[in-house]
N, C-alpha and C positions, 0 to 999 in steps of 0.2 A: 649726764656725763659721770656723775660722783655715784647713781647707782651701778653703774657699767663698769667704770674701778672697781668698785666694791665686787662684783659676780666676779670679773675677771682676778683679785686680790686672792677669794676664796676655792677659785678654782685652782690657782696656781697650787695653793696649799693642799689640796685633794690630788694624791698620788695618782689615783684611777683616771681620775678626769684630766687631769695632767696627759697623760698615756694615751688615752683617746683623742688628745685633741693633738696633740703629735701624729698620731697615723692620720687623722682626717688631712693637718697640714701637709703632710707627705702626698697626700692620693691627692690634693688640688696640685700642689706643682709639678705633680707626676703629669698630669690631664693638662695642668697649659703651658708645659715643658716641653711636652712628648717630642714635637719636631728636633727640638734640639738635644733632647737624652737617648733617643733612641739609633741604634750604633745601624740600625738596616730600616730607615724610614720608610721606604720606598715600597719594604716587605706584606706592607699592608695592604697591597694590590696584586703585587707584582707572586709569579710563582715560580720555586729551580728544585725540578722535579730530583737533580742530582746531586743535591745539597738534602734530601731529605732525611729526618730523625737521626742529626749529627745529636753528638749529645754533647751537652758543656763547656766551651773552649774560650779561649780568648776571639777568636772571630766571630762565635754566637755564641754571647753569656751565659743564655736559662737554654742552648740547645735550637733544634731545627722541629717542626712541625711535620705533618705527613707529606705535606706540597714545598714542603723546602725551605719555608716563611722562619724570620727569625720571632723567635717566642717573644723573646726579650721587648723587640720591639714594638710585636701586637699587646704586649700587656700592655703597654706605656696608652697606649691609643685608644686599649680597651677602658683603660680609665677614663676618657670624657665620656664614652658610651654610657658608664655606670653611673657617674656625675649626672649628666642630661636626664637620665631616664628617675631617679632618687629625685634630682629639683623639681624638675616637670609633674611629677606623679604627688607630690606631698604640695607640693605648691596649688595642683589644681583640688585635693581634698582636701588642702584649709579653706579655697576660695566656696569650696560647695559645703563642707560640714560647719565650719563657726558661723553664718547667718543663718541655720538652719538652726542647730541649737543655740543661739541668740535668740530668736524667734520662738521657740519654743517656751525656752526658759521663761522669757519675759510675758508673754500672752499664755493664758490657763486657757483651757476649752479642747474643745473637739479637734478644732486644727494645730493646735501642741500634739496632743492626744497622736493626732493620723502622720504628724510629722514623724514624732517617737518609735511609731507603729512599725514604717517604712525602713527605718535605720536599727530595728531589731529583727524586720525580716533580714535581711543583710547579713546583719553581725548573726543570723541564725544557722548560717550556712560558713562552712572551715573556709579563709577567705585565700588558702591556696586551691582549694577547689573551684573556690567559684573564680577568682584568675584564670585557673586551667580552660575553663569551661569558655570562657569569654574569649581569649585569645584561639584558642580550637574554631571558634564561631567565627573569628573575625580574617583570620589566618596571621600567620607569621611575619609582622613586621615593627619596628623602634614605635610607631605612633599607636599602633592597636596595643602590643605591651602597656603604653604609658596608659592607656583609654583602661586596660583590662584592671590595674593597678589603682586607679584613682578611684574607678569604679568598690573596690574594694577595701578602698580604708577611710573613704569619705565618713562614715557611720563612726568611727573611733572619736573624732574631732567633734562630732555631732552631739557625743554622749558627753564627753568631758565638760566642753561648753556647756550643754543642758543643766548637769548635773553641776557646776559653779555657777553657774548664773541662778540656779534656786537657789541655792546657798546666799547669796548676795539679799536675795529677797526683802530679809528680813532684816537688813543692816541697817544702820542709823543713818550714814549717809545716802543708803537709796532712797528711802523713807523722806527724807529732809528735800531731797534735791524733786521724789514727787510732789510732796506737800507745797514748794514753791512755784508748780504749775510747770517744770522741764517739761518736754516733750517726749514720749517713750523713744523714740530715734535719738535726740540729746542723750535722753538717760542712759540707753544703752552704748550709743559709741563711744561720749566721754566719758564717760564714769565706770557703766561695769565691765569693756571690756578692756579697757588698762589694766582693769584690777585680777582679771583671772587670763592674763597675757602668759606670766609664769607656766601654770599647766599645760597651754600650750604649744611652748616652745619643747618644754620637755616631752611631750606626744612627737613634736614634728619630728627633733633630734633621734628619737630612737625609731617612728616612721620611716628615718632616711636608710636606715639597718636593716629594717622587714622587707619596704619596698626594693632594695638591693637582693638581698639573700631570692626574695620570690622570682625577681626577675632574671635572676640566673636561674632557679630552676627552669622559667619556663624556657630560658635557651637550652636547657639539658634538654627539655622535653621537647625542642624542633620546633619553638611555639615563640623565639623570641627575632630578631634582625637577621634574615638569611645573609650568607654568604655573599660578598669578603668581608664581613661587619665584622671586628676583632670581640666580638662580647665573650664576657670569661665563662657563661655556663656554656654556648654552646662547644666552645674549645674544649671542657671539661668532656663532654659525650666523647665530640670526635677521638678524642685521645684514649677511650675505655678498652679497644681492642689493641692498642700498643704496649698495655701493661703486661705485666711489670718492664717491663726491658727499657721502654722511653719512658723512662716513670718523669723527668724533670715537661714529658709535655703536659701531663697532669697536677702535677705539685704547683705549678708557677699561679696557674692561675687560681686552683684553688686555696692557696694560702695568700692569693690578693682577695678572696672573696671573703676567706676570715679574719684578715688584719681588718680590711674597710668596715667590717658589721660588728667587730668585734670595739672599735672606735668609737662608731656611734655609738655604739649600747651603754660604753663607760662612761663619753661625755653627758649622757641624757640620764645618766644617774646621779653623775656630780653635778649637772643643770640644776636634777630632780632636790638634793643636798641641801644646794644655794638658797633656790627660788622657791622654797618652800618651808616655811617656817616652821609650820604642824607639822612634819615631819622630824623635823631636828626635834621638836620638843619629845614626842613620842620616843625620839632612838635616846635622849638625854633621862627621862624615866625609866625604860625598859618596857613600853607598852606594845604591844603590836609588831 
């Protein structure tokens, strides 16, 4: 609890991080608000083909859509979509990358070795391409997205892990807690992966930014929750040929795509601040 003060104390204090953790708090009670902030609930289904590309008013706030949908309202909804898919996607490449670089780190040989191998063919390949490629494969829907995504950031968690749990190696208290006969499973759950918890969270935190930002492209790209799913890139496409004239059915969503990644990025750097001492010391010399 007095460490959880303590991050929460120093994050208050970081402007940035401050700022991000305000937009993230905004986009959660926007997503489990939605039924009750949004002024045309119903618009998420329903279509008024004579209400179509009103722009701005007091009866639709961000404006009408091509099918007459209030904007306003699908962004509200489009928020748990983006939420779901951020949790789900970074949740299932923690569960597959940190015992994999736990495993690695901790055991030397051939099968570290062939673990390592498999999460730098990965990371060898630009991991919006290979997203594309997977979701194109699998077709257009919320589960394939999540599948396409996990797929592609598993190897980030892998490396972090790897690359802190060598580092650990050679510490006094692995050393001590081997020498007293621990168990390699003891050794690694309670001891070193408390200890390299910090890095990542601050992976996950800014994961939840990339896995967002990717997963609207692939709805720009007709690769993400077909239709009526309010997801904000695919809205983004639909609205390409209404510009500039309906420009508010473009702007809405894509300035909820930048406030939300723009969030994470700032919280996982004030994370990065906190929870990371060699850093602070590095930015307190001038090194690096």
């Amino acid at each position: 609890m007095r460490t959880l003060w303590f991050v929460v104390a120093r994050l208050a204090r970081d402007r940035s991080a401050l700022i991000g953790l305000v937009l993230i708090a905004l986009l959660v009670l926007a997503a489990l608000l939605a039924p009750l902030l949004a002024t045309h609930p119903d618009d998420v289904f329903e279509l008024h083909p004579s209400e179509r590309l009103r722009a701005p008013s007091g009866a639709h706030w961000l404006g009408t859509d091509r099918m007459g949908a209030d904007v306003y309202s699908r962004l509200l909804f489009g928020a748990r979509i983006t939420i779901l898919i951020g949790l789900i996607a970074v949740g299932a490449s923690l569960i597959i990358g940190v015992p994999i670089g736990l495993v690695a780190g901790h055991h030397h040989g051939w099968a570290s070795d062939l673990l390592m191998r498999v999460s730098d063919i990965f990371l060898a390949v630009p991991q919006v391409v290979l997203a594309i490629a997977i979701a194109q494969t699998l077709g257009p829907s919320l589960p394939n997205v999540i599948l396409a995504l996990s797929v592609t950031y598993w190897p980030w968690f892998a490396r972090v892990v790897y690359a802190e749990t060598r580092a650990l190696q050679k510490e006094v208290f692995v050393e001590s807690t081997t020498a007293l006969g621990a168990s390699p499973w003891r050794l690694t759950v309670l001891h070193v992966l408390p200890n390299i918890a910090s890095p990542i969270i601050v992976r996950a935190s800014i994961g939840m930014g990339f896995t967002i930002l990717t997963a609207a492209a692939l709805g720009f790209l007709g690769l993400g929750p077909p239709p009526p799913t309010p997801e904000w890139g695919r809205t983004i496409a639909e609205s390409r040929e209404f510009l500039p004239d309906a420009w508010w059915y473009a702007a809405a969503p894509g300035l909820a795509i930048f406030l939300t990644v723009m969030g994470f990025n700032l919280l996982g750097d004030g994370l990065r601040d906190v929870l990371d001492p060699r850093l602070r010391r590095r930015v307190r010399t001038g090194d690096g």
